[in-house]
TORVEX-912886 format. One record per residue (C-alpha): z, x negated, y negated; residue in one letter. Coordinates in nm, 4 decimals, always signed. Example, Ala and Ser with C-alpha at 12.3 -4.5 7.8 and 13.67 -1.06 7.14 Angstrom:
BEGIN
+----------+----------+----------+---------+
:       up :     east :    north : residuo :
+----------+----------+----------+---------+
:  +0.7800 :  -1.2300 :  +0.4500 :       A :
:  +0.7140 :  -1.3670 :  +0.1060 :       S :
+----------+----------+----------+---------+
END
This chain:
BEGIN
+----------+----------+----------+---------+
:       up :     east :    north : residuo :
+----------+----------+----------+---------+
:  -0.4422 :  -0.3502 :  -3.0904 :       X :
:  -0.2106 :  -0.0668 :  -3.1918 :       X :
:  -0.0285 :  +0.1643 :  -2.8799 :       X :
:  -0.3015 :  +0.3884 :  -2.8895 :       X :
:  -0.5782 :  +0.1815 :  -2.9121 :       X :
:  -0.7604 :  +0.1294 :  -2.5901 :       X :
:  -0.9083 :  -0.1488 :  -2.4266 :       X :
:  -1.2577 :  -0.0988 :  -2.2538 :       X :
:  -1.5671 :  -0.2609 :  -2.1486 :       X :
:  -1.9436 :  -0.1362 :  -2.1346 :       X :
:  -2.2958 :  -0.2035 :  -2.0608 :       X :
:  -2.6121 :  -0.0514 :  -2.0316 :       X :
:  -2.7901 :  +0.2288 :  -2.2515 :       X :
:  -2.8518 :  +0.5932 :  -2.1995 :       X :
:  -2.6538 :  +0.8994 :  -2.0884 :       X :
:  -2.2884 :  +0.8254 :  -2.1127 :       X :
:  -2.0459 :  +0.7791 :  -1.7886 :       X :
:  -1.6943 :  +0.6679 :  -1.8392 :       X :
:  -1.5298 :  +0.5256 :  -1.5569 :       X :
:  -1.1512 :  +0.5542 :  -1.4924 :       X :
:  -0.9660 :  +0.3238 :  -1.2350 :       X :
:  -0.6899 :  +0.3566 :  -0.9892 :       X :
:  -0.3502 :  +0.2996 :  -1.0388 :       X :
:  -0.2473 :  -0.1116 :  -0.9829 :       X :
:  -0.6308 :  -0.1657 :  -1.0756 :       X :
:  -0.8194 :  -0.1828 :  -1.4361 :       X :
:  -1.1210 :  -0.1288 :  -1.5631 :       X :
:  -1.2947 :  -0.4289 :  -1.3644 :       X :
:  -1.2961 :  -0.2177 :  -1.0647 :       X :
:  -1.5848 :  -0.0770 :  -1.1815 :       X :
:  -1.7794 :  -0.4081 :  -1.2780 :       X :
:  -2.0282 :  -0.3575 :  -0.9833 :       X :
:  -2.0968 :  -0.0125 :  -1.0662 :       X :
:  -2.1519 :  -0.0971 :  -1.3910 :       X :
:  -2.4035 :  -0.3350 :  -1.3207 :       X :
:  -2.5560 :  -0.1220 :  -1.1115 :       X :
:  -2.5993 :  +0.1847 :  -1.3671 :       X :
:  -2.6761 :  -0.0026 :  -1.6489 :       X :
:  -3.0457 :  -0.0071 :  -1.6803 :       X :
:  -3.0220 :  +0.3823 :  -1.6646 :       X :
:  -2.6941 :  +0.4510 :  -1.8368 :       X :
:  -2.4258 :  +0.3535 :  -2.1217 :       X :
:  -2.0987 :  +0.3136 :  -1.8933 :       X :
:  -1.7448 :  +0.2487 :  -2.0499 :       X :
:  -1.4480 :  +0.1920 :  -1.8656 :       X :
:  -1.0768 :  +0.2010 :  -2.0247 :       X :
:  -0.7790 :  +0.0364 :  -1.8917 :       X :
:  -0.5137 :  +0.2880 :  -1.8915 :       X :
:  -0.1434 :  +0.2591 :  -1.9965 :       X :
:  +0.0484 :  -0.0702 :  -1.9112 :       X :
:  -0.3287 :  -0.1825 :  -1.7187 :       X :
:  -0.5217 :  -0.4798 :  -1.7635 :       X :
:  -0.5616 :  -0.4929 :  -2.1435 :       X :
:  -0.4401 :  -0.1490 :  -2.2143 :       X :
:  -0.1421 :  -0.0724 :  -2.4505 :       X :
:  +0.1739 :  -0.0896 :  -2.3028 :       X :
:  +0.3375 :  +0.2086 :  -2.1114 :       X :
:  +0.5706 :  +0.4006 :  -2.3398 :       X :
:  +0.9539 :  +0.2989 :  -2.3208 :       X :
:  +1.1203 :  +0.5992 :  -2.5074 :       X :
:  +0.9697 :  +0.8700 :  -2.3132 :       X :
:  +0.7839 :  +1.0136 :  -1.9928 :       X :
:  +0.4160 :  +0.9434 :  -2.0279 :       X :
:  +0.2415 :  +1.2291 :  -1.8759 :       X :
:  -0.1413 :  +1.2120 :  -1.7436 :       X :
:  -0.2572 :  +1.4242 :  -2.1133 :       X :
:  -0.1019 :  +1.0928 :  -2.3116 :       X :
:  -0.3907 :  +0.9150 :  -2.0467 :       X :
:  -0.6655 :  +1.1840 :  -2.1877 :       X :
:  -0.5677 :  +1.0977 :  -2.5322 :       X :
:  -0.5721 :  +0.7175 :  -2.4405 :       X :
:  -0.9654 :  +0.7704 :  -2.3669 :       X :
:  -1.0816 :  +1.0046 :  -2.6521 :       X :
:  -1.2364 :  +0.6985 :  -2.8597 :       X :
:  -1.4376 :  +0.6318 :  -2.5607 :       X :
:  -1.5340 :  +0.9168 :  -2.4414 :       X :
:  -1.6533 :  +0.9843 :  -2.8094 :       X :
:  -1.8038 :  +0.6245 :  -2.8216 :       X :
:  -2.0301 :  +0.7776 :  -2.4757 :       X :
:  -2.1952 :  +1.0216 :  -2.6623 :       X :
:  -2.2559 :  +1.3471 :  -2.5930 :       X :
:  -2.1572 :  +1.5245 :  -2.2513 :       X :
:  -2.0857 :  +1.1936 :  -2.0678 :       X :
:  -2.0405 :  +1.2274 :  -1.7042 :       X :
:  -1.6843 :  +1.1035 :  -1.5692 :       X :
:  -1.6401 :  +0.8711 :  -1.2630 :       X :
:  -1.2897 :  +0.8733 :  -1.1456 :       X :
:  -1.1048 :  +0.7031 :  -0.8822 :       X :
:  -0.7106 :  +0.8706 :  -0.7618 :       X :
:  -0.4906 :  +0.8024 :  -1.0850 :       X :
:  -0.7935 :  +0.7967 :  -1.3120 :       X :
:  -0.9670 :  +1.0706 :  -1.1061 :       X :
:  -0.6316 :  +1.3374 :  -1.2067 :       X :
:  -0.6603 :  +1.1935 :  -1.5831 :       X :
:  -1.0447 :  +1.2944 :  -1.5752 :       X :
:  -1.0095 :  +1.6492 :  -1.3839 :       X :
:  -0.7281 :  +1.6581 :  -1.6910 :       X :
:  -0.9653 :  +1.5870 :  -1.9509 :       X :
:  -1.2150 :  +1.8197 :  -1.7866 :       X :
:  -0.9605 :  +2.1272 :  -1.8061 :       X :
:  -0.8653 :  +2.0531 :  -2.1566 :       X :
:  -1.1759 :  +2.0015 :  -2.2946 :       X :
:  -1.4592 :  +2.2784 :  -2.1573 :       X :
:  -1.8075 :  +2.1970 :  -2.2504 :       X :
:  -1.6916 :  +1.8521 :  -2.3248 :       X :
:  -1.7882 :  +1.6482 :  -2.0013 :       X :
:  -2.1104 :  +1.6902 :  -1.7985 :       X :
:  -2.0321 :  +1.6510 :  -1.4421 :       X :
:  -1.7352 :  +1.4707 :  -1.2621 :       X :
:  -1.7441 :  +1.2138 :  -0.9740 :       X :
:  -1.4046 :  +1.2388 :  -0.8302 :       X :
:  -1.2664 :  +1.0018 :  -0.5556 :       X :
:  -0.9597 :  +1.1466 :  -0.3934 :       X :
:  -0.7848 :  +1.2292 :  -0.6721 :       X :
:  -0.3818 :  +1.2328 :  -0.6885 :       X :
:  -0.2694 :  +1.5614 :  -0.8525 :       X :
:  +0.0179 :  +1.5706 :  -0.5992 :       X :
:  +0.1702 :  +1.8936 :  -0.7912 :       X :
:  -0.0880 :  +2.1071 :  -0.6606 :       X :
:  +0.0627 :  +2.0482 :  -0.3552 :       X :
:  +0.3678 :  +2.1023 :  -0.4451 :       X :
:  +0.2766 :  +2.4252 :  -0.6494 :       X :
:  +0.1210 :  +2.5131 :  -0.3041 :       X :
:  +0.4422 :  +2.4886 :  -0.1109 :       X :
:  +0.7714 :  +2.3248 :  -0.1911 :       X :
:  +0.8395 :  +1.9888 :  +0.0412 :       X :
:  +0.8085 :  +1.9136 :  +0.3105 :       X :
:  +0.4752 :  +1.9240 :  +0.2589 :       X :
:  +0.1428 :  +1.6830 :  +0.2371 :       X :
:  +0.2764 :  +1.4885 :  -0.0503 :       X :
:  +0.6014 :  +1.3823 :  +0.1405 :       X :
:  +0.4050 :  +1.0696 :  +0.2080 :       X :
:  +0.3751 :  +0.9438 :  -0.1544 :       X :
:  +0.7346 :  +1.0342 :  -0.2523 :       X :
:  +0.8735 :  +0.7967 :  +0.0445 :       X :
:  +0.6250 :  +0.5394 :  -0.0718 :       X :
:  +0.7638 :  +0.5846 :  -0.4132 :       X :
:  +1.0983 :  +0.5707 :  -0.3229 :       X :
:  +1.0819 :  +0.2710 :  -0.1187 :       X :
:  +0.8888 :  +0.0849 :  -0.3825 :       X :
:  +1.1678 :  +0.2409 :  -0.6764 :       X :
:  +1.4456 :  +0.0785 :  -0.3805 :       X :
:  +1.2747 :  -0.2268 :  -0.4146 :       X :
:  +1.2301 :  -0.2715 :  -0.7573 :       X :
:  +1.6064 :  -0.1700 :  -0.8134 :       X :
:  +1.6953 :  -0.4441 :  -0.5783 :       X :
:  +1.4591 :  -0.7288 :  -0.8190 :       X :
:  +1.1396 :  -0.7491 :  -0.5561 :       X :
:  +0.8770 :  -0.6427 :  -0.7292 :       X :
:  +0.6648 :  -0.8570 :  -0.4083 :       X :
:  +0.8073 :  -0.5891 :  -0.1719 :       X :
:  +0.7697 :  -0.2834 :  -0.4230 :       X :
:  +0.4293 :  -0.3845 :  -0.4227 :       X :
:  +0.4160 :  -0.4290 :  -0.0260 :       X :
:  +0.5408 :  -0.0470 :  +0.0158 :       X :
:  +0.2912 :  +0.0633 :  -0.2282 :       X :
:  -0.0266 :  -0.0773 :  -0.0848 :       X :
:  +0.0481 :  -0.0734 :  +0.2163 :       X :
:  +0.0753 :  +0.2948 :  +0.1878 :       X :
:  -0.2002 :  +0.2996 :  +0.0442 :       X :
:  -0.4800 :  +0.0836 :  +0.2517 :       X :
:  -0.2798 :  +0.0156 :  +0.5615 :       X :
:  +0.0185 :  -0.1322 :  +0.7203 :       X :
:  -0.0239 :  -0.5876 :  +0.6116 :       X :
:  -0.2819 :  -0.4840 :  +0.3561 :       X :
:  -0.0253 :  -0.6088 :  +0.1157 :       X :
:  +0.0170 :  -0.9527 :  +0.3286 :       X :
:  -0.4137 :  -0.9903 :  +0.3561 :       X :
:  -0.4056 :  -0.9515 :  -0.0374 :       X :
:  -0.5652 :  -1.2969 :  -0.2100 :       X :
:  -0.2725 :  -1.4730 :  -0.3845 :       X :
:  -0.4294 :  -1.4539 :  -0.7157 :       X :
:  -0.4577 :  -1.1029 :  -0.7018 :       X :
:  -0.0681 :  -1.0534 :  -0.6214 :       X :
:  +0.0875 :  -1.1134 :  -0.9024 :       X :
:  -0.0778 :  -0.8757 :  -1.1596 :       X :
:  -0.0410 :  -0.6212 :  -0.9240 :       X :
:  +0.2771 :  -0.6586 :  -0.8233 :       X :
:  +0.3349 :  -0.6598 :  -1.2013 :       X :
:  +0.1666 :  -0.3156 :  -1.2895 :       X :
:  +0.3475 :  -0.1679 :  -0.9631 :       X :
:  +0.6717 :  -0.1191 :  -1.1881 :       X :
:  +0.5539 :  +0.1554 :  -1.3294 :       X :
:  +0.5059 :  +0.3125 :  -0.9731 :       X :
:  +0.7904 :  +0.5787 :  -1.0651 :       X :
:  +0.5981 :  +0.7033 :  -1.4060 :       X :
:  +0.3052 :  +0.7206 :  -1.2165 :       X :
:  +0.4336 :  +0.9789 :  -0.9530 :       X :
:  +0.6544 :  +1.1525 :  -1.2415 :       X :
:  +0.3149 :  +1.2287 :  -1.3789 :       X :
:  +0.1252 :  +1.3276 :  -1.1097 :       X :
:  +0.4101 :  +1.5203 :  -0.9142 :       X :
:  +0.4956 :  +1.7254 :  -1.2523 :       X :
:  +0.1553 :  +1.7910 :  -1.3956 :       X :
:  +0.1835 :  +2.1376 :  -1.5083 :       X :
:  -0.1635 :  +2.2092 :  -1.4919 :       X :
:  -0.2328 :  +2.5308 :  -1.2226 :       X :
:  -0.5412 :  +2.4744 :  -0.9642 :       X :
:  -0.6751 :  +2.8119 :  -1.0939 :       X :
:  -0.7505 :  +2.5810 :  -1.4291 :       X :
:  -0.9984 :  +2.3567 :  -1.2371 :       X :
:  -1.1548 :  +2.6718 :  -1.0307 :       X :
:  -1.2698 :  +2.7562 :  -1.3729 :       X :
:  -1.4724 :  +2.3864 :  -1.4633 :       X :
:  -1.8302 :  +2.4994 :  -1.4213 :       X :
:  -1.9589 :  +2.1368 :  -1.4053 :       X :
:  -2.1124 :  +1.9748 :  -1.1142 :       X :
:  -1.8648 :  +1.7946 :  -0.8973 :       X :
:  -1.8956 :  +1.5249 :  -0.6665 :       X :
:  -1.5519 :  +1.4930 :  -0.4279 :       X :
:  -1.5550 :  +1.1765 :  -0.2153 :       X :
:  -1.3059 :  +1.1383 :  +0.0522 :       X :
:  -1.2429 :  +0.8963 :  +0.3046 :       X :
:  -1.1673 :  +0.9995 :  +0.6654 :       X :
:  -0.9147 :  +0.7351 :  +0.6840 :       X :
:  -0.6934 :  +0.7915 :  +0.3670 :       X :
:  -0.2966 :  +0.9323 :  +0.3521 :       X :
:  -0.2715 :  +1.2977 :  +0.3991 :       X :
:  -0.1400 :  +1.2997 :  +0.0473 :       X :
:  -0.4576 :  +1.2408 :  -0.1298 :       X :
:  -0.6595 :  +1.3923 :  +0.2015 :       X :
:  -0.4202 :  +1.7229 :  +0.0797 :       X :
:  -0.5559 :  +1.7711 :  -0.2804 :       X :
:  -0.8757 :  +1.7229 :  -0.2041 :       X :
:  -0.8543 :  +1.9780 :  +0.0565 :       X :
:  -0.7258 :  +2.2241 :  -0.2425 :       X :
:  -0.9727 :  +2.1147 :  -0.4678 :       X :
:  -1.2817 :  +2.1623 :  -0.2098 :       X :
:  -1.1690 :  +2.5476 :  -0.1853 :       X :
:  -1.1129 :  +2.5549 :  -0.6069 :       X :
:  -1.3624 :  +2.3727 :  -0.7760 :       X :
:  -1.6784 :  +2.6339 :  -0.8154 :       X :
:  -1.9687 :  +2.4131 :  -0.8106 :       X :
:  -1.8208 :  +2.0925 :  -0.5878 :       X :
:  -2.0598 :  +1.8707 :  -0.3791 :       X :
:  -1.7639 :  +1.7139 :  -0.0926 :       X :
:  -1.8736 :  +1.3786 :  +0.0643 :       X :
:  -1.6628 :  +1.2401 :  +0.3802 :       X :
:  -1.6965 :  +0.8755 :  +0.4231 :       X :
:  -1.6108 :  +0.8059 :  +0.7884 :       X :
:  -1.3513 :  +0.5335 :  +0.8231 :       X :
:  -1.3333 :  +0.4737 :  +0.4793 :       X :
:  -0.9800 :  +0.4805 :  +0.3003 :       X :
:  -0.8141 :  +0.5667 :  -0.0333 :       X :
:  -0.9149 :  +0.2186 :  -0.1907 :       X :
:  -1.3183 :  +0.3048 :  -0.0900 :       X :
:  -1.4590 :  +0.2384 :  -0.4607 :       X :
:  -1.3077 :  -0.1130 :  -0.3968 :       X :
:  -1.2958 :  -0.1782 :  +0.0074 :       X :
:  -1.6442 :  -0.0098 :  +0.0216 :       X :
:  -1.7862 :  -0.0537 :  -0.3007 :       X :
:  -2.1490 :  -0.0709 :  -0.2339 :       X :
:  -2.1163 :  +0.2489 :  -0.0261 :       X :
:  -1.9427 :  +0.4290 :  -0.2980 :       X :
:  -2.1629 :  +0.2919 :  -0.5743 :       X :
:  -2.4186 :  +0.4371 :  -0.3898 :       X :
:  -2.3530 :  +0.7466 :  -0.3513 :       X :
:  -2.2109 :  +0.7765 :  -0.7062 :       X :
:  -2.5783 :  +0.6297 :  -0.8135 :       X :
:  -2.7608 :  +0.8895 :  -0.5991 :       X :
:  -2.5650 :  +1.1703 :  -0.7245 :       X :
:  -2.5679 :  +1.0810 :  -1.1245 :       X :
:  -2.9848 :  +1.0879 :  -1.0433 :       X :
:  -2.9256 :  +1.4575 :  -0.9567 :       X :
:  -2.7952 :  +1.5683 :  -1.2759 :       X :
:  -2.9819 :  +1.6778 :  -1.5754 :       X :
:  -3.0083 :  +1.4729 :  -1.9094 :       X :
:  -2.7641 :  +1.5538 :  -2.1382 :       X :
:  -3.0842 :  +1.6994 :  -2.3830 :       X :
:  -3.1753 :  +1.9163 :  -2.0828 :       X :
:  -2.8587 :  +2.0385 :  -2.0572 :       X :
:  -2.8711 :  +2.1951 :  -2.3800 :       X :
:  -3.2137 :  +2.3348 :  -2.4062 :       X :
+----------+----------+----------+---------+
END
């Protein structure tokens, strides 16, 4: 598998979805979902850089969330025409991303909280909504500078789903994502310096569906909040008591709704008649 070759998995025929996972996760997030659209639909879903199977995250440069877009072109083209995009934070900025760069390209967009913490920032400078990530970030960079990836991972999940949500994580589960948590600092250096303005996504005239969860970091809480007033034809669902980590804490929930709301679209054929 070359560097720009990417790893995915599907199922199912029909209308394409790709799914795109969260950062310290791969593409099995999504295996429920999967299972549960398959009858209807052809889903995909990539690793991304230095994920699961994916290639390897670039050592000679900054990778930025477009090098993620270009990861996924082979499978977006592999989904056919107009595929819809499921997202989830990380993944959810690279598919808003792809959406932006690519009009007419993607048919709709199920977006769970994503991360595009430079709209914030392009908002107003810090202190602001995204201070929570960037201390996060830091303390997981401190750690890893100090050889612990165990506690880099602690600061980062934690953050993430709750103070000991790093301790209540199964042992076999620890060590890959401990792993993929050193690339914690590319991950904000991508999201933090996206250049890409909010006025670009006001102009995505695709149906949206934003989930959010009542109980996640005012960080991602704070972009979804600017992409509620920007995207033009956005459907918000609030998920009481649910977190940042919903398509995985909650999956059933979120599968759910993501199931209901892909029923509400029109076929890709319709769509061009």
């Amino acid at each position: 598998m070359s560097a720009t070759t990417p790893f995915f998995v599907e199922a199912g025929a029909g209308p394409g979805v790709v799914c795109l996972h969260s950062n310290a996760s791969t593409s099995g997030q999504w295996r429920a979902l999967m299972a549960l659209l398959a009858p209807r639909f052809h889903v995909l879903a990539p690793d991304s850089h230095g994920a699961g199977k994916g290639p390897a995250w670039p050592t000679d440069r900054a990778l930025r969330l477009r090098d993620e877009v270009a990861l996924i072109e082979p499978v977006l083209a592999r989904a056919g025409a107009d595929p819809v995009l499921v997202a989830h934070s990380y993944g959810a900025s690279v598919a808003l991303l792809a959406a932006a760069l690519h009009p007419g390209r993607v048919r709709a967009l199920v977006l769970y909280e994503p991360t595009l913490f430079a709209l914030l920032d392009a908002e107003s400078p810090p202190p602001n909504e995204a201070d929570g990530i960037r201390g996060a970030v830091a303390a997981a960079g401190a750690a890893l500078d100090a050889g612990d990836a165990d506690a880099a991972a602690g600061h980062f999940i934690d953050f993430w789903m709750g103070e000991g949500a790093w301790q209540r994580t199964p042992e076999s589960r620890r060590g890959p994502i401990a792993e993929s948590v050193r690339n914690v600092r590319g991950w904000a250096s991508a999201l933090v310096n996206e250049p890409t303005p909010l006025s670009a996504f006001a102009a995505l005239e695709v149906p949206v569906l934003l989930m959010v969860g009542s109980a996640s970091p005012a960080s991602s809480r704070g972009v979804a909040r600017l992409l509620t007033a920007a995207l033009p034809r956005v459907q918000r669902l609030d998920l009481d008591g649910v977190g940042h980590m919903g398509p995985i804490t909650h999956a059933a929930l979120v599968n759910d709704a993501i199931a209901r709301f892909l029923d509400t679209l029109p076929t890709p054929q319709e769509t061009t008649t």
